[in-house]
N, C-alpha and C positions, 0 to 999 in steps of 0.2 A: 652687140654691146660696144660702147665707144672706148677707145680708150680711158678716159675723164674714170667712166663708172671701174673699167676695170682697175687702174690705179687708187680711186677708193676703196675697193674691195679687198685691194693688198693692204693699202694701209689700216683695215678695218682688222683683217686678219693678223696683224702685225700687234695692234695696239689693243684688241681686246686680254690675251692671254699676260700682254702684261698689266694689264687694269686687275684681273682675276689675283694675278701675283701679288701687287702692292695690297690690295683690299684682303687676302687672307691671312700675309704676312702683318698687316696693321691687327687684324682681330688675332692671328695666335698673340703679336705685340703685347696688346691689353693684358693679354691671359696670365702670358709672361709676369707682366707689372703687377698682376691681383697683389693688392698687402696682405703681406702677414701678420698675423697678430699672435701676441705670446694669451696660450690657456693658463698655462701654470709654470712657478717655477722652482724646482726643488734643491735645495744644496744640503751635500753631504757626507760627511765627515769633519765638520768645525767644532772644534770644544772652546780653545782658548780663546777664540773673536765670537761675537755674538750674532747672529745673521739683522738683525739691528744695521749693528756696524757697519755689513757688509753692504746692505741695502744702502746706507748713507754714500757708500764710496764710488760705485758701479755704477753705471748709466744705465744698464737696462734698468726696465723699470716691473717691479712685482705687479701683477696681477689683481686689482682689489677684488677683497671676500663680498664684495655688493655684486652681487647678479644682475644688478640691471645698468650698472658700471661698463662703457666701452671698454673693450680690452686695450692696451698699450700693443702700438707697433713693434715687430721684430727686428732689430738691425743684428745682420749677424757680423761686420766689421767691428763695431762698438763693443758685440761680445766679446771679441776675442781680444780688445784692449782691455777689457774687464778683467781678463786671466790673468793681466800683469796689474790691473790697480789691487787686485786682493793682493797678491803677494807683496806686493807694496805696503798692504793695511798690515800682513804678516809680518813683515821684518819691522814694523814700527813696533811692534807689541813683543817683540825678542827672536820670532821666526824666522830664521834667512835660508834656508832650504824649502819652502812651503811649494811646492808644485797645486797648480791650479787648472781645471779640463772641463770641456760641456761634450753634451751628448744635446740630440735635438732628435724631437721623434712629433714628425707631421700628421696630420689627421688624412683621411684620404680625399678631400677636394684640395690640402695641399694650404691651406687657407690658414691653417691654426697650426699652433708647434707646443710641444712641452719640451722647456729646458733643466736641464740636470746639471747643475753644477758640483763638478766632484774634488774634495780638496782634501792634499796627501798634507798635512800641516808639516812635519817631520820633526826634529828634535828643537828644542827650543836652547838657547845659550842661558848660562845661570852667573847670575854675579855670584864670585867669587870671593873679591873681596873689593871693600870699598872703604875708602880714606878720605875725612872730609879735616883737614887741616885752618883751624878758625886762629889766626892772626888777633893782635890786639889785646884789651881788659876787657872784654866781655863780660857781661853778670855768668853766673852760674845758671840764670834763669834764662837769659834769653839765645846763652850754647845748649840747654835742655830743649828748649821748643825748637830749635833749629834741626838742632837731631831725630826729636821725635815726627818734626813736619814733614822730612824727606822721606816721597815715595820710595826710593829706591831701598830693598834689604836683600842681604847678604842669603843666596842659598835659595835666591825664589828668580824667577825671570827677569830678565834684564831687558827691561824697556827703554828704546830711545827715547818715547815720546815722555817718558817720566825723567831720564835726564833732563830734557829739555827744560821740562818743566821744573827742575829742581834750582836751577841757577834764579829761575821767578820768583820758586817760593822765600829762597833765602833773604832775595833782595828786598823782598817785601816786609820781613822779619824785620829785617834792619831798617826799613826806611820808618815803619811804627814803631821804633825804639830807639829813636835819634841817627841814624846812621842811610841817611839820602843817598850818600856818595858813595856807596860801596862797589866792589871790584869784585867779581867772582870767574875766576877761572878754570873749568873744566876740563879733564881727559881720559877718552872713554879707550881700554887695550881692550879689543874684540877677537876671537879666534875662534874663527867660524869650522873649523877641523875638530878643533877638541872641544866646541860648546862652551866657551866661558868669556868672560868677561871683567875686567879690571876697570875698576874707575875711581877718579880721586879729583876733589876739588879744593882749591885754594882761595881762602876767602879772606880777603882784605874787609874791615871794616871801613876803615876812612876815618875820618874824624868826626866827633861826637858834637851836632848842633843843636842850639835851643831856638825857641821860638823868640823873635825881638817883637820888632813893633808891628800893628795892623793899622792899614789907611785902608778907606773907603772911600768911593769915589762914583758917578752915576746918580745917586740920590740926591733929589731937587724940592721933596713935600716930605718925605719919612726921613726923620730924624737919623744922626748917625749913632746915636746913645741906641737905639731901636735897634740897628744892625749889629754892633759890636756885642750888645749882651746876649747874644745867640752864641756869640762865640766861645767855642767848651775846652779852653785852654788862655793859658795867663803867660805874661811876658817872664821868661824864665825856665818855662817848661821844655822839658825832652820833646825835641821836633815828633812830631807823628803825624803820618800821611794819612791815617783814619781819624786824628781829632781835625783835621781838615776838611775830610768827605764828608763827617757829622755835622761839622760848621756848616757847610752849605747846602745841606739838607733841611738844618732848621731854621735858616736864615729864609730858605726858599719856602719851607711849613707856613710859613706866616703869612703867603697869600698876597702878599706887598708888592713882587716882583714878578716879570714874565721871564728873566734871567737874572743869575746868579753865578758867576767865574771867578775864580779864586789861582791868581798867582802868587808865585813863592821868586824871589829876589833870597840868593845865599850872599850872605858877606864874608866871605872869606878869611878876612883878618881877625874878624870878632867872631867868628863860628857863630853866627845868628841866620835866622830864618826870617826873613821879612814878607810879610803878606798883603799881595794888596785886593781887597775883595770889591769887584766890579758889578754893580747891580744897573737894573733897571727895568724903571718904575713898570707898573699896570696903572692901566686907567684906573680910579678911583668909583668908578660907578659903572657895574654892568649890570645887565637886566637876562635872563637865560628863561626861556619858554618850553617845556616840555609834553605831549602828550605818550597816553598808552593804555592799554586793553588788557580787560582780565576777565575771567572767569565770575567773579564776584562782585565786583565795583564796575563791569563792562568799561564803558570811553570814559578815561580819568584824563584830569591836564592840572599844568603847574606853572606857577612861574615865580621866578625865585631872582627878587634885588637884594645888590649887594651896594653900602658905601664905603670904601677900603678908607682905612685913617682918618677916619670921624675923630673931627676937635685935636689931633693929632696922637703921639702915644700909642698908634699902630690900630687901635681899636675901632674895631667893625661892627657894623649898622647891618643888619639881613631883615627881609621880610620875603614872607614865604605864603604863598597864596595857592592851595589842592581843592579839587570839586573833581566829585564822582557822587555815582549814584547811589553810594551807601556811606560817605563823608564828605564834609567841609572843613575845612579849616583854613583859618589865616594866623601867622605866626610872627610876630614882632620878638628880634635879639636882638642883645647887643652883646657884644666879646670884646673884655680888655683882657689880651694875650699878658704874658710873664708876671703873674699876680704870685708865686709861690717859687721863685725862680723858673728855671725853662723847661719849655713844654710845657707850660701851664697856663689856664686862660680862667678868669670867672666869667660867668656868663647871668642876664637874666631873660629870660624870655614871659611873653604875655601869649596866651593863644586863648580865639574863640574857638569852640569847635562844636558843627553838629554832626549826630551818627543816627541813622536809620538801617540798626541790625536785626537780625531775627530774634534776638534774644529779649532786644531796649529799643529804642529811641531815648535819646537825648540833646541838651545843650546845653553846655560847660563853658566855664568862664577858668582859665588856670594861668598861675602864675608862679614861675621858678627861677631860683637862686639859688645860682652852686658854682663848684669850681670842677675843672678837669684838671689831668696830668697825665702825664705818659713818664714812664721810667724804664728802664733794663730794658730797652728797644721791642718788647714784646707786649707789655702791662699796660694798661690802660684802668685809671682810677675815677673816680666820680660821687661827691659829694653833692644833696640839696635840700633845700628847706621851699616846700609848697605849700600852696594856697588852693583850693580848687572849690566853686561853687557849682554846682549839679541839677537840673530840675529835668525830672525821667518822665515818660511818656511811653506806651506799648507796653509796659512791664507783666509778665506772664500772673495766670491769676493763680488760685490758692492749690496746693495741693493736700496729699492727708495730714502732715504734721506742720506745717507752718504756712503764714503769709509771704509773699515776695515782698521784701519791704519796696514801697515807693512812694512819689513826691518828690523836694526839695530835701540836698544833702550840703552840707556845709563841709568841708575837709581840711583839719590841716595834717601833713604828714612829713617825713624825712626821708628823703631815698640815696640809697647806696650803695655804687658795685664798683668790681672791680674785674677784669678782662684779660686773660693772659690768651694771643692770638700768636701762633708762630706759621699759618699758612700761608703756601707761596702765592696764593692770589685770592684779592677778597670777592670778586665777584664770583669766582668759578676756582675755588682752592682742590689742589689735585692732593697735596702732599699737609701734614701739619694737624696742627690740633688747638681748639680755641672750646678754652672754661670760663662759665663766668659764673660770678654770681650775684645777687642782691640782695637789697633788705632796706624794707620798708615799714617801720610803727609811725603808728598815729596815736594819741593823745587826746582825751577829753579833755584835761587839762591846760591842753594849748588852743582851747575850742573848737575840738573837733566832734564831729555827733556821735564816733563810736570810737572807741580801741580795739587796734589790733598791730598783729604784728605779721605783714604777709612776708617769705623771702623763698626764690628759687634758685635751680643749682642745674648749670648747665652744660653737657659736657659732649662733645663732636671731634670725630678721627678720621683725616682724611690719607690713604698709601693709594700711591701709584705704582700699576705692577703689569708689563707688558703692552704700555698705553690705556689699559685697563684702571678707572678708579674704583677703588673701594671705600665706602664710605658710612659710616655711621652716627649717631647721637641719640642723646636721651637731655630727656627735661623734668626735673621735681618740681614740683610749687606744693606752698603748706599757706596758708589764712589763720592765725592762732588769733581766737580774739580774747579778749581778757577784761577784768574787770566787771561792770554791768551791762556791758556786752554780748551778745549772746550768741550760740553759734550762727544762728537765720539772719542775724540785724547788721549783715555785713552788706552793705549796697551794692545789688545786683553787677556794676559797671567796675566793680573791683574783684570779684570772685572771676575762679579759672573757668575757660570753656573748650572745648576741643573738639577735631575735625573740622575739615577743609585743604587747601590746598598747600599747608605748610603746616599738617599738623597729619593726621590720621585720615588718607587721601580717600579713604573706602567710605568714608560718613560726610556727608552735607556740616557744611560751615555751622560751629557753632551747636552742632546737633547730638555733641558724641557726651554722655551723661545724663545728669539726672535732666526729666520734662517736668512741665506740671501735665494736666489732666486732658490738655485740649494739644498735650505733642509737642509744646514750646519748650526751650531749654532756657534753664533757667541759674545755670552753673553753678559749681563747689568748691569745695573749700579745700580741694586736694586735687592735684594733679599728678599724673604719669604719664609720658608717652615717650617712644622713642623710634624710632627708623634705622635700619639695614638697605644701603644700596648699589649698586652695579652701576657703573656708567662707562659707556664703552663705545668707540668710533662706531660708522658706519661706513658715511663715504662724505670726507672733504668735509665742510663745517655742519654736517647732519651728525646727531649723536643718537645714542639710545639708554635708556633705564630699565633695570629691574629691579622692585622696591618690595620693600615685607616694612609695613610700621603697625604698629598697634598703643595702646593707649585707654585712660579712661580719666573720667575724673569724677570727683568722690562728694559727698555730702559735707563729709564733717571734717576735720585735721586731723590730718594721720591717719585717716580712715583707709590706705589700702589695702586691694581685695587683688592678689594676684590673681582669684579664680575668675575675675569679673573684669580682666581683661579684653576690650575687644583686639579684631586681627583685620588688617588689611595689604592683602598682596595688591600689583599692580606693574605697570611699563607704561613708560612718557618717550614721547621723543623730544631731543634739543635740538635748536640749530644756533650755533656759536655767530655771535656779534659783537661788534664793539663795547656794547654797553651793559655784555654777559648775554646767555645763554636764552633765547625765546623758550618756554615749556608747555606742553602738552602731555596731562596724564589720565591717565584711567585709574579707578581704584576701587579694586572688590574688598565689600564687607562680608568676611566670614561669617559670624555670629552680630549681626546686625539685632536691634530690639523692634519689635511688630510696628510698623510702620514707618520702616527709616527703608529705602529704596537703595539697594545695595551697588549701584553700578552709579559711579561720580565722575564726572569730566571736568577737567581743570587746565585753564592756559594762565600763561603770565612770564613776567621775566626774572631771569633768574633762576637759582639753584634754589631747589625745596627748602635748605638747608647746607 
């Protein structure tokens, strides 16, 4: 052997065992690195913070209840800064002693962990006593609301974060009641030994200003008479910072502007408030194209022109143009806004419309004249006088006591409701409650084919409890006809019908009532139904429903039959988007009648109700 080999052979002997070395230490490396992932994580012993709360504060991050959810990675430095942001969330809320600890218990591949968060809250500090010293002539009315507005009382826990909050609320008090300029000075005595707390605030008012002049400025085609009578205050008035926000809220209602800025100029010498409201314009003509899928009308589309400040006066031109496979229509308005003072608009519209339903076929010729209003920031009111020419087609045939009337119907009638909405969102309301009601007679008299007088009564509650909503409603309708009228001679396209996918989700559209002989429905003159539902996360903007509605509708007025109620349970899922919630539901008919097929699928957008 020559040297050459043997000195490769050392270096071979050399340089393999540390090849073995790097290559096993690299794979235990890896092992080392596996992530961890948190299973679950448990906290306890919290009463006064809500684990809510606590999730908001902490980085790690909970676990989600969806099983098919990756788990969240384990950091266990970030844990242990966690121990100090709770007690952090502690002493905001009155706790300054609160001790905060994890336990971690790994799975045996070492891969997964359950965290324990364990928390000694300890004694909380109590206000004492508190002194709020209000300065100046105050009303008697608006030292009552100041008193009553501040979170902080005497004998219950003493929150910083409600201090803080309390030097806000007051100033706010005063800026809505003339007083912009005010001074509020706070001092909280803490003694974190004996648990108590002393706080006292001194509150300067300032000087009491009114409202002087308003200039506008930005506007080059809308008139300034058009912006100012939005305005919900007169030169003279006690300043307030909320008759300001409603100023340009309904300056901005009116669809005239892409922005709306509202500054305030104080004059010192005069104790006035000067306003100068900054707008600017929108284009005068957009065109907005829409489609969308449903369960019943499947591929629908839309499109909807607008001309803003038509002939000037603020008043808008819309035309509106829908096609689907079970409607048409095209809809000519026109809106002249502040016809009755503000918030208010008259309106007439012209619409053709055709509908090929299970129930009818028809094509209508209608024509309406009315006003709106809005009041008490919740109310919505609505006046009109119609016109509507009718010629039906498909109308189901005879049953045992009557004909379906059909043909040509001539209509004149009146309609009008009124709306009281307090929910926090109209596509998808978690919270709130919206009633309405209407009522419509018609008149032979004013040449119409029949009298009556139909009106319903509508009423929905939505609470939010745990991220969880709860949600319910119901709906009456009554048809009273009168005169030589008779109860059958109410044209089929004006009588109630029920089931489908915003009504009693267990029955086929339009199918839940009275049939003729051949299975068609042929709708009544009385209505009931109402819905119980559940909605509740899943994962990320996936939702889910559990529903119970039930319903029927009746032959004659006032004919209900609690016993002849149907039932329909059921579960949808949603998935949250911009333009409200896509749905998917199922819905079983309990007590279904011989030949309605119990098991319904429904998609579409939006909340049932």
């Amino acid at each position: 052997m020559t040297f050459r080999s043997r000195l490769q052979g050392a270096y071979l002997f050399l340089i393999l065992p540390l090849a073995i070395f790097f290559l096993v230490n690299s794979v235990l490396g890896e092992t080392d690195q596996t992530t961890v992932r948190i299973s679950k994580v448990k906290v306890k012993g919290t009463r006064a913070v809500s684990i809510k709360e606590i999730k908001g504060r902490i980085a790690t991050e909970f676990p989600s209840l969806n099983p098919f959810a990756k788990k969240p990675e384990f950091d266990e430095e970030a844990l242990k800064e966690d121990m100090i942001r709770i007690q952090r969330l502690y002493a905001d809320h009155g706790y300054y002693d609160t001790e905060a600890d994890y336990k971690l218990k790994y799975n045996r591949e070492k891969n997964m962990v359950e965290i324990t968060i364990e928390i000694k809250e300890g004694k909380p500090i109590i206000l004492k006593d508190l002194n709020i010293d209000i300065q100046g002539e105050l009303s008697k009315d608006i030292r009552k609301k100041i008193l009553d507005s501040v979170p902080l009382k005497v004998n219950k826990t003493f929150s910083p974060i409600d201090y803080q909050a309390t030097k806000g609320i007051i100033s706010s008090i005063l800026a809505d009641n003339g007083y912009p300029k005010s001074d509020i000075e706070g001092q909280a005595l803490v003694n974190r030994v004996e648990k108590w707390a002393k706080v006292s605030f001194k509150v300067n008012p300032g000087v009491l200003y009114r409202f002087g002049s308003v200039n506008v400025e930005g506007n080059e085609k809308v008139a300034t008479n058009i912006i100012k009578r939005e305005v919900t205050f007169k030169k003279g008035d006690i300043y307030s910072t909320r008759k300001i926000n409603d100023t340009q809220a309904r300056i901005f209602q009116l669809d005239l502007f892409g922005s709306v800025l509202i500054n305030t100029n104080f004059d010192e010498e005069q104790k006035i408030a000067n306003l100068n409201i900054k707008v600017k314009e929108r284009k005068p003509g957009t065109v907005k194209i829409g489609v969308g899928f449903g369960s019943l009308d499947l591929a629908r589309g839309q499109v909807f022109l607008t001309q803003r400040n038509l002939f000037g006066g603020g008043r808008r031109l819309e035309v509106t143009g829908k096609a689907s496979f079970i409607t048409q229509r095209l809809q000519t308005s026109v809106i002249q806004p502040y016809i009755i003072g503000k918030a208010s608009e008259l309106f007439w519209n012209l619409n053709f419309i055709r509908d090929t339903l299970p129930a009818f076929s028809d094509l209508m010729f209608l024509t309406t004249t009315g006003v709106r209003k809005r009041f008490g920031g919740v109310f919505n009111a609505s006046g009109s006088f119609n016109v509507q020419l009718t010629r039906l087609s498909g109308v189901p045939g005879e049953i045992s006591d009557f004909t379906v009337p059909r043909g040509n119907f001539f209509l004149t009638f009146f309609n009008s409701g009124i709306e009281r909405n307090t929910t926090d969102n109209i596509l998808n309301p978690t919270r709130g409650t919206i009633a309405t009601f209407s009522l419509e007679p018609s008149f032979k008299a004013l040449g119409s084919d029949v009298n009556y007088i139909k009106s319903t009564l509508g009423l929905s509650g939505y609470k939010k409890l745990f991220n969880v909503v709860f949600a319910s409603r119901i709906l009456v309708g009554v048809i009273e006809p009168f005169g030589v009228t008779g109860t059958f001679d109410i044209p089929i396209f004006k009588r109630f019908f029920a089931g489908g996918p915003t009504s009693v989700r267990g029955f086929p559209f339009q199918r839940l009532g009275p049939l003729d002989k051949s299975g068609d429905p042929i709708g009544g003159n009385s209505l009931l139904e109402g819905s119980f539902e559940t909605r509740f996360p899943i994962y990320k903007d996936f939702g889910g429903v559990v529903f119970f509605d039930y319903g029927n509708v009746y032959s004659k007025a006032f004919d209900y039959k609690l016993s002849e109620l149907k039932y329909s349970p059921g579960v949808g899922l949603r998935y949250n988007t911009l333009i409200g919630p896509i749905r998917a539901d199922v819905g079983y008919a309990l007590n279904p009648e011989p030949g309605i097929r119990r098991i319904q699928f429904w998609f579409g957008i939006g909340q049932a109700f």
